[in-house]
Backbone as a chain_set.jsonl record, in Angstrom:
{"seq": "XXXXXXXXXXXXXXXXXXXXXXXXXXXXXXXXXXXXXXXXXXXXXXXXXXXXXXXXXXXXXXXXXXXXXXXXXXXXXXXXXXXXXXXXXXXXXXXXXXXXXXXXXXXXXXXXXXXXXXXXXXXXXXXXXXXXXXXXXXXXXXXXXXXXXXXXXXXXXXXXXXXXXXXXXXXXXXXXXXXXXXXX", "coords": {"N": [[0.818, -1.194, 0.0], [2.133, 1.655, 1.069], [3.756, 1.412, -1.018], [2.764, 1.981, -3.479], [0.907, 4.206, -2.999], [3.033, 6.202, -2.77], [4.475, 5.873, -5.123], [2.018, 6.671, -6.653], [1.624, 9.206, -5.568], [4.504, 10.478, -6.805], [3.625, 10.629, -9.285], [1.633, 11.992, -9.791], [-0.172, 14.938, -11.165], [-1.811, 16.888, -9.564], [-3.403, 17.563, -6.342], [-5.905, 16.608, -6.579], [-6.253, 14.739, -8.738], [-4.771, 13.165, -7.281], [-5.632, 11.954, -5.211], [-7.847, 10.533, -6.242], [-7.046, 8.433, -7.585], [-5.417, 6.981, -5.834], [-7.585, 6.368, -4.099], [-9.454, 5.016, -6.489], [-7.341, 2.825, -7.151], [-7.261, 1.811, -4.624], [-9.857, 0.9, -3.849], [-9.397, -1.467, -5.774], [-7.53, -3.069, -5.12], [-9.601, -3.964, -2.936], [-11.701, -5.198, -3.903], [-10.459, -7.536, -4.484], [-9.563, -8.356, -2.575], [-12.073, -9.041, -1.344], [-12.801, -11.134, -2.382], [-10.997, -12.901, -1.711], [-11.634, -13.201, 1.007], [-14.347, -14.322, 0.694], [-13.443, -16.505, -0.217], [-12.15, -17.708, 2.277], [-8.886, -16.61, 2.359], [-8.089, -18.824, 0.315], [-7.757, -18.712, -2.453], [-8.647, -17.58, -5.21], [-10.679, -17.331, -8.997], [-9.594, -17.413, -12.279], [-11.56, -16.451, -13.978], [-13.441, -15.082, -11.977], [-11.966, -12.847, -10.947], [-11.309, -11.167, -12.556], [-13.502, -10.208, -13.95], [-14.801, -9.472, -11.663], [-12.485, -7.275, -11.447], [-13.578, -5.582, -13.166], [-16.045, -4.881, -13.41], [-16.473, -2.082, -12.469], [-15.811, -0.456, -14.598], [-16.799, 1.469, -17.716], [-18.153, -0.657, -19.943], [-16.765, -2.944, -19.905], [-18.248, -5.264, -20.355], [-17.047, -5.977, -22.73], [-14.987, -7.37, -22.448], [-14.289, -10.474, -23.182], [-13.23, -13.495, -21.717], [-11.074, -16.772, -21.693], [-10.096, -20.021, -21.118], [-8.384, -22.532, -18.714], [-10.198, -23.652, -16.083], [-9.082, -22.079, -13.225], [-8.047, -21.412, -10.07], [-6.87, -19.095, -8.785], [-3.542, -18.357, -6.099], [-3.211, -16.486, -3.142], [-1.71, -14.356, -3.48], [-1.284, -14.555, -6.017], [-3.731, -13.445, -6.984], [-3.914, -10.862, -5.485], [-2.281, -9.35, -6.833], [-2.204, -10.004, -9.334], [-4.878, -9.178, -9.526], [-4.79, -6.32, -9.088], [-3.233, -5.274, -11.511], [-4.721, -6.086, -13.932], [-7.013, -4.105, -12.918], [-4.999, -1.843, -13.803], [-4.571, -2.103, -16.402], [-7.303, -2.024, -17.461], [-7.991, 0.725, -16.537], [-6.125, 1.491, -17.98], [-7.134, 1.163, -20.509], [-9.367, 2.368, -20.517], [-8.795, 4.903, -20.472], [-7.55, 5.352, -22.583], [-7.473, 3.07, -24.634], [-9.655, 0.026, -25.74], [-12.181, 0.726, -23.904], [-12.43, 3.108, -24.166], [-13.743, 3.832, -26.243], [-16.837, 3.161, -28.535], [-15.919, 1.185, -29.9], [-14.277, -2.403, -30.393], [-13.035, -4.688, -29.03], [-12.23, -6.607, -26.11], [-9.713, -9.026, -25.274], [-8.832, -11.571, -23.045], [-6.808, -14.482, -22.442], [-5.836, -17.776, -20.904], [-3.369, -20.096, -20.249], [-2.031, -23.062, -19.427], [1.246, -24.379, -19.656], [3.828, -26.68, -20.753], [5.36, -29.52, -18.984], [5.054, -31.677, -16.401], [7.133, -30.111, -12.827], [7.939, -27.975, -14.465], [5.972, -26.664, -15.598], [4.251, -23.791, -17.021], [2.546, -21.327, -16.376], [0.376, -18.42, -18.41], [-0.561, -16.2, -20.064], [-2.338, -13.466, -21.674], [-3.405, -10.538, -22.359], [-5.181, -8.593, -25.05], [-6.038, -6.166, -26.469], [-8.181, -5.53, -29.4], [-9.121, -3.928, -32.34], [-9.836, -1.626, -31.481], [-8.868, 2.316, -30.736], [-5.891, 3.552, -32.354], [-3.495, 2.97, -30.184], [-0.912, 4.74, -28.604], [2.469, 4.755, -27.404], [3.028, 5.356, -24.577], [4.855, 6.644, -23.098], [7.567, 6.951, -20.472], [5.78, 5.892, -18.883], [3.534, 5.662, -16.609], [2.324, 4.401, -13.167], [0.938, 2.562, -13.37], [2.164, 1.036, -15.905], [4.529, 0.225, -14.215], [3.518, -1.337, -12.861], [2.308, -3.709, -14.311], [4.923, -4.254, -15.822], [6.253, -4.688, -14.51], [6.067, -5.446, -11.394], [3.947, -6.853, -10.728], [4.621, -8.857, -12.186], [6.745, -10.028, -11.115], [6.173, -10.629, -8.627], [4.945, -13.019, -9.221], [7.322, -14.412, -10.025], [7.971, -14.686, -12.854], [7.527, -12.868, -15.89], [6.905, -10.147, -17.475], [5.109, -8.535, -20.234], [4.768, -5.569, -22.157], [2.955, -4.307, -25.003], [2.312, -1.762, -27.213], [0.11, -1.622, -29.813], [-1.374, -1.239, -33.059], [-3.805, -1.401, -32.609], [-4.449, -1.482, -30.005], [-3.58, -2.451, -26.877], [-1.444, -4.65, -25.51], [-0.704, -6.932, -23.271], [1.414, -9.403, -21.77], [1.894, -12.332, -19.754], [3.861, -14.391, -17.989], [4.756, -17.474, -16.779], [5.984, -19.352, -13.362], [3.634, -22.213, -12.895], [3.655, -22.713, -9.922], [3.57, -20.959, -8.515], [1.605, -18.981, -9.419], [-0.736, -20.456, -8.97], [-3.515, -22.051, -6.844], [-2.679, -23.566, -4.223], [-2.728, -27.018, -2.987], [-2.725, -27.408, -0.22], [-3.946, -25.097, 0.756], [-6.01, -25.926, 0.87], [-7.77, -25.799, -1.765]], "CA": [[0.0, 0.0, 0.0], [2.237, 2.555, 0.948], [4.853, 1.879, -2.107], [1.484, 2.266, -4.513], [0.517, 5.515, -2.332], [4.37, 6.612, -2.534], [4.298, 6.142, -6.724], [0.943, 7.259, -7.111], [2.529, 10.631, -5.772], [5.057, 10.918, -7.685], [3.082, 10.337, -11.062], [0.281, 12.779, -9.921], [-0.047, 15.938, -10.945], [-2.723, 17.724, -8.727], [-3.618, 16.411, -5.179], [-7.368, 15.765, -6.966], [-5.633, 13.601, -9.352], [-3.533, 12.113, -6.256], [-6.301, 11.394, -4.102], [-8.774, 9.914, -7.42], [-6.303, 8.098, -8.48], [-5.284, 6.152, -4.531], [-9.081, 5.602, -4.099], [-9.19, 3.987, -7.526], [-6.413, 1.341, -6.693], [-7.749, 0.913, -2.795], [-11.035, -0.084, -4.109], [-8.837, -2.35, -6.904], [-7.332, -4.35, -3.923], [-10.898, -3.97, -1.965], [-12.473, -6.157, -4.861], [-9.622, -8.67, -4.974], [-9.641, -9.342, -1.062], [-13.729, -9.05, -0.967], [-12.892, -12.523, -3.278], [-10.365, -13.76, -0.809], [-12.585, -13.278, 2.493], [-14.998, -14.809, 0.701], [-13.195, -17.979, -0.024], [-11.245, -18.038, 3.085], [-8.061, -16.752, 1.273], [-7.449, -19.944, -0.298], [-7.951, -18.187, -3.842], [-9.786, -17.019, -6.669], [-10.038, -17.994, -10.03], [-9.109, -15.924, -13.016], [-12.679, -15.195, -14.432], [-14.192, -14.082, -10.82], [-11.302, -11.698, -10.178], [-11.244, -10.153, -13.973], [-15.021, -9.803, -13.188], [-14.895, -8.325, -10.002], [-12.034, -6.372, -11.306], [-14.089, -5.065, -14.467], [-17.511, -4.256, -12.993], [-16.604, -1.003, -12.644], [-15.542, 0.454, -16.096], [-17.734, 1.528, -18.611], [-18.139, -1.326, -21.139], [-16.291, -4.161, -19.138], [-18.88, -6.488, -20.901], [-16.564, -6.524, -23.587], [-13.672, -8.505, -21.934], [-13.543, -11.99, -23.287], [-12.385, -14.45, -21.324], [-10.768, -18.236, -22.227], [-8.788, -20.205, -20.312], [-9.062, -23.614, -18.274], [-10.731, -23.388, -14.864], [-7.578, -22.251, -12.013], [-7.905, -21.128, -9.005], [-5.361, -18.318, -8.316], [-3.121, -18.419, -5.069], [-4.203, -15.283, -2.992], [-0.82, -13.599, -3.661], [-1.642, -14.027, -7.624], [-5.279, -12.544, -6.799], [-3.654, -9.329, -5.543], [-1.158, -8.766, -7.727], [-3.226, -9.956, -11.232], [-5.787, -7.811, -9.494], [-4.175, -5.018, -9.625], [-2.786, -5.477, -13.271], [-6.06, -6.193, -14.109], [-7.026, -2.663, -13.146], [-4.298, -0.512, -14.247], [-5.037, -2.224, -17.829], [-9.016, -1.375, -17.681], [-7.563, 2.085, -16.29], [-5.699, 2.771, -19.668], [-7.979, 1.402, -21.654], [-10.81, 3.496, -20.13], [-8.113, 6.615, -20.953], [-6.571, 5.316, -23.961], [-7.929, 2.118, -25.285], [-11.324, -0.347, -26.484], [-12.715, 0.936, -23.272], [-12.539, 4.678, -24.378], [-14.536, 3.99, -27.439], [-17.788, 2.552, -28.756], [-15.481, 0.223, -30.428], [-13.295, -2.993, -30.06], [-13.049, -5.753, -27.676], [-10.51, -7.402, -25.382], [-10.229, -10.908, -25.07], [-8.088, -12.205, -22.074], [-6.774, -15.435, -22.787], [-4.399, -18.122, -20.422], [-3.517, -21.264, -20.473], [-0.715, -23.675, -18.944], [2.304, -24.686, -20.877], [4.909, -27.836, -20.178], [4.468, -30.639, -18.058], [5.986, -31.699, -14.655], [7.62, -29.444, -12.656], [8.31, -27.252, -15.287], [4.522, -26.494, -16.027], [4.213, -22.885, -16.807], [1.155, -20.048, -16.833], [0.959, -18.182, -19.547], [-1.701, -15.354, -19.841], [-2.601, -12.386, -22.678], [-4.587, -9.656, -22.486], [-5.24, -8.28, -25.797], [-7.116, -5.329, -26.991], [-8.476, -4.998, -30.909], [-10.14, -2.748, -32.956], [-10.233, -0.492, -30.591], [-8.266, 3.07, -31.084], [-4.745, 3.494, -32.127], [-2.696, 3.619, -29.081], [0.348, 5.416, -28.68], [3.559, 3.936, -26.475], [2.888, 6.153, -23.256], [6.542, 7.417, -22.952], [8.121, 5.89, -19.313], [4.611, 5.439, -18.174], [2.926, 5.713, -15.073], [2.266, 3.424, -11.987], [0.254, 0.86, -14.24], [3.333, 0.558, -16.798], [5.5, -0.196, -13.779], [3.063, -2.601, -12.292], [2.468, -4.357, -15.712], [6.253, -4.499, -16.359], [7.779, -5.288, -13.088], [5.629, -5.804, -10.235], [2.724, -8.049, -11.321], [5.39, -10.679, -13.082], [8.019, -10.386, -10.253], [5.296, -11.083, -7.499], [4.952, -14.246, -9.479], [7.83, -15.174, -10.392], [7.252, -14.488, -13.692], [8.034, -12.247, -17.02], [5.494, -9.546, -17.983], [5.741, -8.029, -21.561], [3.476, -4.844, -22.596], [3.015, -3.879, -26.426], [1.136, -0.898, -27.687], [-0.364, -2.151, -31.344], [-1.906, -0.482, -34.196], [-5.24, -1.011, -32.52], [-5.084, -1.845, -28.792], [-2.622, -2.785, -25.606], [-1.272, -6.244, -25.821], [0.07, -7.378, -22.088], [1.69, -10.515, -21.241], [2.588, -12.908, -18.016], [4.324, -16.004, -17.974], [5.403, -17.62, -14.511], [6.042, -20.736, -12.961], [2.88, -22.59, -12.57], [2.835, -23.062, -9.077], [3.743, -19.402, -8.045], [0.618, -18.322, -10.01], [-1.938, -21.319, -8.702], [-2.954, -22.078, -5.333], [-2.143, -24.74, -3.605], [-4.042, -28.373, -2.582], [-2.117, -27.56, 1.073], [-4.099, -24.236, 0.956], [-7.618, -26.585, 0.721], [-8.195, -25.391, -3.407]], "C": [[0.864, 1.26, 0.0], [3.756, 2.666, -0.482], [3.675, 2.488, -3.088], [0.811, 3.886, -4.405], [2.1, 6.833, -3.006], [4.428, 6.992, -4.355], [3.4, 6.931, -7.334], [1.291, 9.168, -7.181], [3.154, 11.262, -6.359], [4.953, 11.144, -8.963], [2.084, 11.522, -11.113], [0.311, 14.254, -10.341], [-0.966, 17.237, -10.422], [-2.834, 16.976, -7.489], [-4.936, 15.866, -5.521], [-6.962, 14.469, -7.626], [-4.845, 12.378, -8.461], [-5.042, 11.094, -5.578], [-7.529, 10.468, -4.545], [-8.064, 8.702, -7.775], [-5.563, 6.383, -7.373], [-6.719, 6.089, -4.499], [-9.36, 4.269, -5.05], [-8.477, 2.401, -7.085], [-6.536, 1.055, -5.217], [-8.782, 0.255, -3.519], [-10.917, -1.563, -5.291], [-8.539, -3.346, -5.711], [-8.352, -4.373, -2.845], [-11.136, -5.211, -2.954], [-11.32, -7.682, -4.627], [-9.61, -9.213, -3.434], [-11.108, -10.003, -0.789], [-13.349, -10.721, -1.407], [-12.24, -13.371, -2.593], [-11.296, -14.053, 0.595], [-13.516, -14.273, 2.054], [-14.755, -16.784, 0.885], [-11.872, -18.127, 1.369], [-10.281, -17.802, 3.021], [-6.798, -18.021, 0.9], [-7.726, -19.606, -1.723], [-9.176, -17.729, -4.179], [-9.723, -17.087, -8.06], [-10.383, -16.704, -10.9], [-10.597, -15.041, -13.553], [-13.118, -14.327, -13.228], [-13.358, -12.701, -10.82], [-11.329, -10.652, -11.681], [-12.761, -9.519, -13.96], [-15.098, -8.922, -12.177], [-13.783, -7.132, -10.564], [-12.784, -4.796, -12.787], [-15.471, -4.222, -14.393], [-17.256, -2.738, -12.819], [-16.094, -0.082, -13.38], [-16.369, 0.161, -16.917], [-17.255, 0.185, -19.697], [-17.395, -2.87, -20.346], [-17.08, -5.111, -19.207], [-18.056, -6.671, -22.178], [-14.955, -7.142, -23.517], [-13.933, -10.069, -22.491], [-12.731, -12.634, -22.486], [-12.043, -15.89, -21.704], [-10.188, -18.668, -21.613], [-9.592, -21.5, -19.773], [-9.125, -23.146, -16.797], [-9.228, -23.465, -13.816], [-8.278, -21.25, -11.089], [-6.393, -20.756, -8.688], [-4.751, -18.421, -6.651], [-3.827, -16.549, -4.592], [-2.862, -14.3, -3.153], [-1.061, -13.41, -5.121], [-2.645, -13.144, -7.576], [-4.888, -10.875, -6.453], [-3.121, -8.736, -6.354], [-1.691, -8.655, -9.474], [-4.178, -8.901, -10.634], [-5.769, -6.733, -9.717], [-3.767, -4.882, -11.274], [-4.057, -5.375, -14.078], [-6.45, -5.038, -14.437], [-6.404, -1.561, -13.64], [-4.539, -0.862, -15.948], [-6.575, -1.535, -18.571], [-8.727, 0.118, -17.384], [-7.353, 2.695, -17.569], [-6.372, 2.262, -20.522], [-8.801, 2.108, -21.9], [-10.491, 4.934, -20.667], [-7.778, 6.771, -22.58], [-7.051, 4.02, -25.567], [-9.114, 1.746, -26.1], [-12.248, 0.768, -25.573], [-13.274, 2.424, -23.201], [-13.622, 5.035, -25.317], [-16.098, 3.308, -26.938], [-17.395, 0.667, -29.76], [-14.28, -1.111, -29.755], [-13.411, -3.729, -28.798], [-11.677, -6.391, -27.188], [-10.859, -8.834, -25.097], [-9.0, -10.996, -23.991], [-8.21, -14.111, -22.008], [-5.718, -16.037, -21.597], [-4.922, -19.546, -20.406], [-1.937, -21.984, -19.38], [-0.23, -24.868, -19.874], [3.049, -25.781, -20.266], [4.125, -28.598, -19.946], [5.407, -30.859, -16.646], [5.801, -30.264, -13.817], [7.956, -28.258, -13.266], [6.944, -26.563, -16.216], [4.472, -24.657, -15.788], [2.507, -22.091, -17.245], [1.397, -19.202, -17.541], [-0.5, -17.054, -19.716], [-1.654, -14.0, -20.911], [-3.744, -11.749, -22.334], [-4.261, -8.63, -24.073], [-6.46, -7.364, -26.54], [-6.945, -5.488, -28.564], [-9.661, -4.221, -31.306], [-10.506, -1.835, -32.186], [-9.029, 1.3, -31.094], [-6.821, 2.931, -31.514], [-4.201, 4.128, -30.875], [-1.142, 3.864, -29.056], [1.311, 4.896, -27.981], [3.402, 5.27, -25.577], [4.174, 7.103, -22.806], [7.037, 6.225, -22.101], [6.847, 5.178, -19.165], [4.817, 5.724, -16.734], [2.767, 4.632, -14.005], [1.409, 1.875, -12.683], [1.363, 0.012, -15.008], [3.914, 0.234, -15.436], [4.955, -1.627, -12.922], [2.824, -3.928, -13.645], [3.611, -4.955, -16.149], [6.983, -5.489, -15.738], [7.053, -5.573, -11.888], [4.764, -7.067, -10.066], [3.888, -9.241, -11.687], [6.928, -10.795, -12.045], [7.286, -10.677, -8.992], [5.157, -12.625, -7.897], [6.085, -15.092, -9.767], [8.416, -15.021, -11.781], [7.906, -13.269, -14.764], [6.944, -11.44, -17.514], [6.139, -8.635, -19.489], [4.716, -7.116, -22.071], [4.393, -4.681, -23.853], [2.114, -2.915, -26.409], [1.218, -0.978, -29.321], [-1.178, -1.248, -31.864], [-3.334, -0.417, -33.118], [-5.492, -1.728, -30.909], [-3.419, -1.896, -28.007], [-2.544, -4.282, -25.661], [-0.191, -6.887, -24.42], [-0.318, -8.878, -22.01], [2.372, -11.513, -20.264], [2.652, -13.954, -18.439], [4.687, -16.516, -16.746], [5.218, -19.19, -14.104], [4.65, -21.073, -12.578], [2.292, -22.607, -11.062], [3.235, -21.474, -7.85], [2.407, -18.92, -8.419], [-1.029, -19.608, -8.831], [-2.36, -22.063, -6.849], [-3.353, -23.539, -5.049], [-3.181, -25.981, -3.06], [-3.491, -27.617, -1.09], [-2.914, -26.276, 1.397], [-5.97, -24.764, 0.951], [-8.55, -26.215, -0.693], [-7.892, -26.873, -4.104]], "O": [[0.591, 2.07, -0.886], [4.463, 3.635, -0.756], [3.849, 3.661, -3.416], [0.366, 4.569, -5.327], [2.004, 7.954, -3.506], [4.423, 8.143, -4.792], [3.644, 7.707, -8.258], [1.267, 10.003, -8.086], [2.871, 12.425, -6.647], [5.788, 11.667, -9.702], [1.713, 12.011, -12.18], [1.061, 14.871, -9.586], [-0.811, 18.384, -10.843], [-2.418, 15.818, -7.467], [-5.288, 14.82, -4.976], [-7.247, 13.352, -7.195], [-4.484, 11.238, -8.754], [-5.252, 9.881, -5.57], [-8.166, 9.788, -3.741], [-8.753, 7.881, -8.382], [-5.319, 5.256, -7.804], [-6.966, 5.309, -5.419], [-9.462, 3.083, -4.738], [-8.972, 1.306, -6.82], [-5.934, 0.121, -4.686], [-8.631, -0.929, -3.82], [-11.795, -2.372, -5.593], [-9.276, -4.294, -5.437], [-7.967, -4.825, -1.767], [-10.626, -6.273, -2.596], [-11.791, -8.818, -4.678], [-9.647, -10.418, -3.185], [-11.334, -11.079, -0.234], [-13.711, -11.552, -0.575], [-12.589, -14.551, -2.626], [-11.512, -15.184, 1.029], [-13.679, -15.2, 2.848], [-15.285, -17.718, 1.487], [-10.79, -18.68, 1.173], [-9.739, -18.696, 3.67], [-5.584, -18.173, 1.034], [-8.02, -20.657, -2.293], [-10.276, -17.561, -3.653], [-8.588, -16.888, -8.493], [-10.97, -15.647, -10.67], [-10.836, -13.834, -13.597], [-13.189, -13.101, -13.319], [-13.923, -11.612, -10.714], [-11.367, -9.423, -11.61], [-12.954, -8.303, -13.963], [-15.472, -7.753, -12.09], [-14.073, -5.992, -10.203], [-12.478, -3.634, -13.056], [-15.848, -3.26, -15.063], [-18.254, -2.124, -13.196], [-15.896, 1.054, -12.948], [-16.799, -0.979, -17.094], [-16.115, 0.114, -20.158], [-18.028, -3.899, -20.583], [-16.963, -5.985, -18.348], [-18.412, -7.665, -22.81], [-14.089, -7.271, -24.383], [-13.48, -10.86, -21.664], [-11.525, -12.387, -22.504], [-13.064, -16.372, -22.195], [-9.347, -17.891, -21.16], [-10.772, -21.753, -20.015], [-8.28, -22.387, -16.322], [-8.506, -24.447, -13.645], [-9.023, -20.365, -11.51], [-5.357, -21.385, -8.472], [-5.671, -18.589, -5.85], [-4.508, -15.756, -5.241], [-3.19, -13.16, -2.825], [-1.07, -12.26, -5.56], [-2.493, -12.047, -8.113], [-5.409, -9.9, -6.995], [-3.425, -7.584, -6.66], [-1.632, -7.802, -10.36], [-4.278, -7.81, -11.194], [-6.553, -6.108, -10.431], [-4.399, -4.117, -12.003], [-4.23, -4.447, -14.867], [-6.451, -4.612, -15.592], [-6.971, -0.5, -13.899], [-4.68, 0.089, -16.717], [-6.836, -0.915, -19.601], [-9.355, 0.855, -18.143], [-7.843, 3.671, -18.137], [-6.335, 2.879, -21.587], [-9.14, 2.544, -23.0], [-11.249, 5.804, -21.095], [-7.747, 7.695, -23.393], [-6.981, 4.094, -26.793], [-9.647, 2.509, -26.905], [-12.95, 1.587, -26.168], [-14.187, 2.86, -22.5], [-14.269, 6.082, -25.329], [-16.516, 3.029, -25.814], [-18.044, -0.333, -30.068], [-13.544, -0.847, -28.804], [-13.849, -3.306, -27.728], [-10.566, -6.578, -27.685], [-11.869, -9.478, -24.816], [-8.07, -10.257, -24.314], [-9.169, -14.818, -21.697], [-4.842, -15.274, -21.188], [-6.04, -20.057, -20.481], [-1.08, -21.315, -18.803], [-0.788, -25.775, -20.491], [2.883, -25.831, -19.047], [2.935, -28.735, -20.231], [6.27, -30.144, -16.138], [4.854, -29.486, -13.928], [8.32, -27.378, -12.487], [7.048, -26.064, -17.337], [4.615, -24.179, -14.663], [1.688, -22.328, -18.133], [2.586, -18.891, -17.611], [-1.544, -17.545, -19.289], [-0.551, -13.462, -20.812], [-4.835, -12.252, -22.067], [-3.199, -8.015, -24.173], [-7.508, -7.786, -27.031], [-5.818, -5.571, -29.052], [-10.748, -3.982, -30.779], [-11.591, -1.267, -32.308], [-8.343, 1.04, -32.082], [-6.338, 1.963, -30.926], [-4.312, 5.301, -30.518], [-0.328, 3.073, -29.532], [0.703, 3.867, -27.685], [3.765, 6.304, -26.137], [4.147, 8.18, -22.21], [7.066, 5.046, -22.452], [6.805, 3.956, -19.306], [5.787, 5.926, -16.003], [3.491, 3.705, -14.368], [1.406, 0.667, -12.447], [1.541, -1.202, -14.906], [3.478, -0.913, -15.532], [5.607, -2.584, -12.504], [3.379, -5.023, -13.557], [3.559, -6.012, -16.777], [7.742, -6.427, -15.982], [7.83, -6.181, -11.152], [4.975, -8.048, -9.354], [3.786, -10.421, -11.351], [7.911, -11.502, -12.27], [8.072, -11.065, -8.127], [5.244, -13.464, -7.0], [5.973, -16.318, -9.785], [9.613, -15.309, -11.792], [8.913, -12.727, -14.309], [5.995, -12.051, -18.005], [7.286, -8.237, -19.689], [3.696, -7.672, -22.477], [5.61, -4.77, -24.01], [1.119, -3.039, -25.694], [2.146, -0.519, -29.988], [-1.721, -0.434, -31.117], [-3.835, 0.688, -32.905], [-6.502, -2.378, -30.638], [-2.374, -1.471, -28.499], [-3.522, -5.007, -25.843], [0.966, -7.243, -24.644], [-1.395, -9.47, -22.085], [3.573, -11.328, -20.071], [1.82, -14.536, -19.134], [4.89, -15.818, -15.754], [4.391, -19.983, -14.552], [4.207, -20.217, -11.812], [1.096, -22.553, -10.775], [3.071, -21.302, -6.642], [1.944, -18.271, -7.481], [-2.01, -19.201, -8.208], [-1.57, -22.426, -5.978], [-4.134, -24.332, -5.575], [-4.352, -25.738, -2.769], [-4.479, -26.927, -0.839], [-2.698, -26.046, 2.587], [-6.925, -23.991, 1.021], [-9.777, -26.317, -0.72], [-8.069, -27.035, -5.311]]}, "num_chains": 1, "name": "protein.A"}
């Protein structure tokens, strides 16, 4: 909380913008615990929390989801949670979510076998506006980049494409999934 508070600062440039902006991402990790309390935090699986994290941006019926049924650990649940939101954030500013056009599909799957079984996850906007490469970016680009895929373990990779935001997480399987020892 207070590194997110601490960044948010430094990115802001009004205290309206500061204090809009920390609400925003409290009520981002409100939604993602509401999902842990509920299940005891022994997880949450990827549609509930993209759900819960989507309900409140305009159009967030046009997320697509695919993927085989997982149950996230509750350290993935915060951390995708968040990611989650700072993506619906810039799309809402920049993206499908800005328009009348274009949909996102969020896709994941798991890769290998054994030990070596990895998660593997896309979020992909199309037809939605051309988006621009942001410059450094803001507190989403650094959670997107480096926080989200180093909480897991993990490798995160943003693109900005002719016609959308194209973020991706890879990560050891059992960093991302939660555990039989956790009662999931």
């Amino acid at each position: 909380m207070l590194s997110m508070i601490r960044e948010t600062n430094k990115r802001s440039e009004t205290p309206k913008q500061f204090e809009s902006q920390v609400r925003e991402r409290i009520m981002a990790l409100s939604r993602s615990h509401d999902l842990l309390v509920s299940a005891d935090w022994k997880g949450a699986t990827i549609r509930d929390l993209l759900a819960a994290q989507a309900e409140s941006f305009p159009r967030g019926d046009v997320i697509e989801m695919s993927g085989p049924s997982l149950v996230l650990s509750p350290n993935a649940v915060q951390y995708l949670g968040i990611a989650f939101h700072e993506l619906a954030t810039n799309s809402t500013k920049y993206g499908v979510l800005s328009g009348d056009e274009g949909r996102i599909s969020v896709t994941w799957g798991i890769n290998g076998s054994g030990a070596s079984k990895l998660f593997q996850l896309t979020w992909a906007e199309t037809d939605g506006p051309e988006v621009q490469n942001i410059g450094q970016g803001g507190f989403g680009t650094v959670v997107l980049k480096r926080v989200a895929p180093a909480a897991v373990g993990g490798q995160g990779n943003l693109e900005y494409g002719p016609h959308g935001v194209i973020w991706s997480l890879e990560a050891p399987l059992p960093a991302v999934e939660a555990s039989v020892a956790n009662g999931s």
